[in-house]
C-alpha positions in Angstrom: 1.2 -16.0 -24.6 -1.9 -17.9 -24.5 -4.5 -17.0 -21.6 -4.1 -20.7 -20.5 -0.8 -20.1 -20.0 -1.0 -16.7 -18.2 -3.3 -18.3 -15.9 -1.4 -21.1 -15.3 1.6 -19.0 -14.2 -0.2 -16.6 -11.7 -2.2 -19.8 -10.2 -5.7 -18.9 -11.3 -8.9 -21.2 -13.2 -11.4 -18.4 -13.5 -11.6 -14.7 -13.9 -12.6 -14.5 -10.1 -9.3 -15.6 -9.3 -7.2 -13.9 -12.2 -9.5 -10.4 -10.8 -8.5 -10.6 -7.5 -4.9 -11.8 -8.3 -4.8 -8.5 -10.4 -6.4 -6.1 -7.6 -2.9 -8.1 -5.4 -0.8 -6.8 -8.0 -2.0 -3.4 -7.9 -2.1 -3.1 -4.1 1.3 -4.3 -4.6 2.9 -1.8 -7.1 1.1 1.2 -4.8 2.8 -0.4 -2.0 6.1 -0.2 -3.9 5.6 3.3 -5.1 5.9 4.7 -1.7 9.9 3.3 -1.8 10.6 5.4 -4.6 8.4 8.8 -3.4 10.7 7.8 -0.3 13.8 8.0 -1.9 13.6 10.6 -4.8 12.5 13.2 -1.7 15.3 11.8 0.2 17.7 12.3 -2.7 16.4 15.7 -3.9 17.0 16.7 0.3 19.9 15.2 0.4 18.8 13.9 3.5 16.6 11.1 4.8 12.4 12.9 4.8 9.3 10.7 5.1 6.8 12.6 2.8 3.3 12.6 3.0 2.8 10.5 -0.3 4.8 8.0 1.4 1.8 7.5 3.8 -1.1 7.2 1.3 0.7 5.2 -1.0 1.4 3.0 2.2 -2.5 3.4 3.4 -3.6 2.8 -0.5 -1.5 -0.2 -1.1 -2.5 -1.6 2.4 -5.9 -1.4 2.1 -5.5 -3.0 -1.3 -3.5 -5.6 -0.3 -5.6 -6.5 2.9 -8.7 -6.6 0.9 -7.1 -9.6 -1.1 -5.5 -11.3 2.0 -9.1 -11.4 3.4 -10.4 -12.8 0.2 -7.3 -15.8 0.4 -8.7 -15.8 3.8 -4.7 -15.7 4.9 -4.4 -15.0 8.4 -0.8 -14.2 8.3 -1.5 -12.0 5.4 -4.4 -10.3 7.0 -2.9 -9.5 10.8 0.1 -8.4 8.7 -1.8 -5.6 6.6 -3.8 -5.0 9.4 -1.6 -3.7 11.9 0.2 -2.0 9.0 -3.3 0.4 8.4 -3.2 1.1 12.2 0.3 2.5 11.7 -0.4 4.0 8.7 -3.7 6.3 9.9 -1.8 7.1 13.0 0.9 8.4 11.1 -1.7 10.5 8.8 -3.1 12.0 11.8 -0.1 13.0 13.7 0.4 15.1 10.6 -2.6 16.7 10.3 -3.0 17.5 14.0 0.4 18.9 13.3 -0.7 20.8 10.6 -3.6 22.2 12.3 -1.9 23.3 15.3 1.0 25.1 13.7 -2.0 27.0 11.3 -3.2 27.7 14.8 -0.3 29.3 16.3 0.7 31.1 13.0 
């Protein structure tokens, strides 16, 4: 496959585009990856668990993702992402105050 054609099917004309079209991908796939650390820690419980991968896979992937929504200057895109971080670092620090209060009372 020719780059030509590779750059005709993601949309691109230069390697600014093709770049940033790549970081999208990756944000993506890390955004993905917190599915399957999800459901192989459900399956090995044998019960439905949230890990704490799952929330810096969802923090990683979201900051990647909203750094290229900001550079397609998409607004849906970007308030999307955006209220999907504050979620994200809420969720991270509920767990570590948790964390620190339980090491407190122990």
């Amino acid at each position: 496959m020719t780059r030509e054609a590779i750059w005709a099917a993601l949309h691109v004309t230069n390697w600014t585009e093709f770049t940033w079209v790549m970081v999208g991908l990756a944000g993506q796939v890390m955004f993905t990856m917190r599915f399957l650390v999800q459901w192989l820690a459900s399956e090995r419980q044998r019960r439905s668990v949230i890990p704490i991968a799952f929330w810096y896979f969802s923090l990683a992937g979201g900051l990647v993702l909203f750094s290229y929504a900001l550079w397609r200057k998409d607004p849906v895109f970007i308030i999307g992402q955006s209220t999907g971080l504050v979620i994200y670092l809420r969720n991270l620090w509920l767990i570590h105050v948790e964390k620190h209060e339980l090491g407190r009372a122990a």
